[in-house]
N, C-alpha and C positions, 0 to 999 in steps of 0.2 A: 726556180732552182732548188733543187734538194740539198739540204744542208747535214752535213756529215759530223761526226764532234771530231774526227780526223782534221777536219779544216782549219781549225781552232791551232792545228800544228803547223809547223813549218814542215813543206814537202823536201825530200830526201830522192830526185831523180835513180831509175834505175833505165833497164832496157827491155825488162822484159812487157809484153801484151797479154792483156786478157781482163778477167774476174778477179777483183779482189775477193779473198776468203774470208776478210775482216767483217769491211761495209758492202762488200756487194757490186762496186759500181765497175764500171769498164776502164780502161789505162792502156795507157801506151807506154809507159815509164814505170811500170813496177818492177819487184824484187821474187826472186825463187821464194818460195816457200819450205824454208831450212829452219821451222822450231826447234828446240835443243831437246833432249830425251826426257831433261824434267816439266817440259811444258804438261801442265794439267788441263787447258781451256778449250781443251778441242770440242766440246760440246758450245761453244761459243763461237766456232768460226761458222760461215755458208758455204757452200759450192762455190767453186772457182780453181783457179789456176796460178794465181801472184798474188802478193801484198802491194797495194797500192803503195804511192811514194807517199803519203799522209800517215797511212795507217801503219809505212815503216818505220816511220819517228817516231811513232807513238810507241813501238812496242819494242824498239829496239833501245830507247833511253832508258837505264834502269830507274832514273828516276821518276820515273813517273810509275813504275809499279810500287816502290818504296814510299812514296811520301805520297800524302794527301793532298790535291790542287782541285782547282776551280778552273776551267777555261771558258773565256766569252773569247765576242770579238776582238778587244785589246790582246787577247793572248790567253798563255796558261801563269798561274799564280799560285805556288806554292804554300800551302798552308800547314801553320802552326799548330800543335794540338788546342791551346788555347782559343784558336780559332773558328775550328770547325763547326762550333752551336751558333755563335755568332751568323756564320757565311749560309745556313741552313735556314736562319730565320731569316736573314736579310740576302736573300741572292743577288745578285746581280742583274740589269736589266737584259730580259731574251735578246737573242739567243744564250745558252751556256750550258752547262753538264757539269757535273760534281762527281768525283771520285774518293772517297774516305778510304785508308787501310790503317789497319791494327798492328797483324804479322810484318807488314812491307814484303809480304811474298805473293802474294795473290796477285793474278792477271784481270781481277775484276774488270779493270777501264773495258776491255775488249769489247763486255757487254754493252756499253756504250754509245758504242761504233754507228747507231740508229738510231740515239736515243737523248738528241738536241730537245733542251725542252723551249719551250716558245710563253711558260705563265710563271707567276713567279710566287704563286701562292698553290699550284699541282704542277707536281714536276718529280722526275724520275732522279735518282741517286745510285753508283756503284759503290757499296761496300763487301769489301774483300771479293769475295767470288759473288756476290747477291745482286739482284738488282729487287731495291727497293722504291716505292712509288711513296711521297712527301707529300701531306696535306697540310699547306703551313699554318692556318688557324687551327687545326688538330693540333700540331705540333708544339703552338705558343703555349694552349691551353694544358698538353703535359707539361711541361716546363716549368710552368706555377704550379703542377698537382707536386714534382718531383721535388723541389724549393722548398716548399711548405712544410713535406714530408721529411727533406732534410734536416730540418730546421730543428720538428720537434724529434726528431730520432736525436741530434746532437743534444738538446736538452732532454733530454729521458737519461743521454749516457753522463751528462755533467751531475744530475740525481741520484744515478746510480753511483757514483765515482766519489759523492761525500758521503753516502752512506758504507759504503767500503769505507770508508775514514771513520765510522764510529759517532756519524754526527746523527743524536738519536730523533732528530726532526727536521723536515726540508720540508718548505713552501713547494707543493705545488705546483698552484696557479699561475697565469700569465700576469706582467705587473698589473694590467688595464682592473683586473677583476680583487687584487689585496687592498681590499677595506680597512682591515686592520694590520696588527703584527702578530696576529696567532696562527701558529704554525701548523699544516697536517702532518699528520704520521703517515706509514703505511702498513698493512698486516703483513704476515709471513709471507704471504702469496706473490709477493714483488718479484719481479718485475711483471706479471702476468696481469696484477690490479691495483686500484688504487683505491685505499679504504683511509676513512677517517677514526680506526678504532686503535689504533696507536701499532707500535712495532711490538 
């Protein structure tokens, strides 16, 4: 059986038969195909003739263009901004699909529509209008370059932020490496260098 990330929804019975334009698949129970004048995703539907009853839920709950969710087999699950890095490193067991949005105007999910993933370390993702493909050991591995880099960026700017204050010497070094208690300076050149030949 072919599995639709439409399925993940609750079906929405209609009357009409044919092609869905979404997924593709054939129905007996779909819907006209009546997008509103601001729809942008038309490059994301296929040939066909109806909105299946799946792919009606899907595209007709605002909510789901709005907010960022995850759907397995248990359902669709709503997520938090907080959450999102989280659910990206830690997905869910296959089947499932993930959809991110920033604006909450994007019809990104559409893209979707075919795009069940089945591993949980390569797997496909919608953001906004994108469809982006996930390598999660890639993934982890920026996530401690980003960390890292945040880290020393916020210490570069707590440096920057006493010497604004007129404090004519700031350490530095990381604690692991003050030997002593004597202080570097830095030349003119700050924030560009860091010289040991005083301010």
């Amino acid at each position: 059986m072919i599995l639709y990330a439409s399925d993940f929804f609750p079906p929405t019975p209609g009357d009409k038969k044919g092609r869905c334009v979404i997924c593709g698949r054939e129905t007996e129970h779909g819907h006209k195909i009546d997008f509103s004048e601001k729809f942008t995703m038309w490059s994301a539907l296929q040939e066909g003739d109806v909105i299946c009853e799946h792919c009606y839920t899907m595209a007709r709950n605002q909510d789901y263009r709005r907010k960022s969710w995850v759907a397995d087999k248990n359902g669709v699950r709503f997520l938090k901004r907080d959450e999102i890095l989280p659910t990206l490193l830690e997905p869910p067991e296959p089947p499932f699909t993930i959809f991110i949005t920033k604006s909450g105007k994007k019809q990104g999910f559409l893209l979707l529509a075919n795009r069940v993933n089945y591993s949980r370390d390569r797997y496909f993702i919608a953001f906004e209008d994108q469809l982006i493909f996930v390598d999660r050991p890639t993934l982890k591995r920026m996530v401690e370059v980003a960390k890292r880099a945040r880290r020393s960026c916020l210490r570069s700017w707590k440096i920057f932020s006493r010497l604004r204050n007129n404090e004519k010497s700031v350490d530095v070094r990381p604690p692991s490496s003050r030997l002593s208690s004597v202080h570097v300076g830095f030349c003119r050149c700050f924030p560009t260098c860091f010289c040991s030949s005083g301010v």
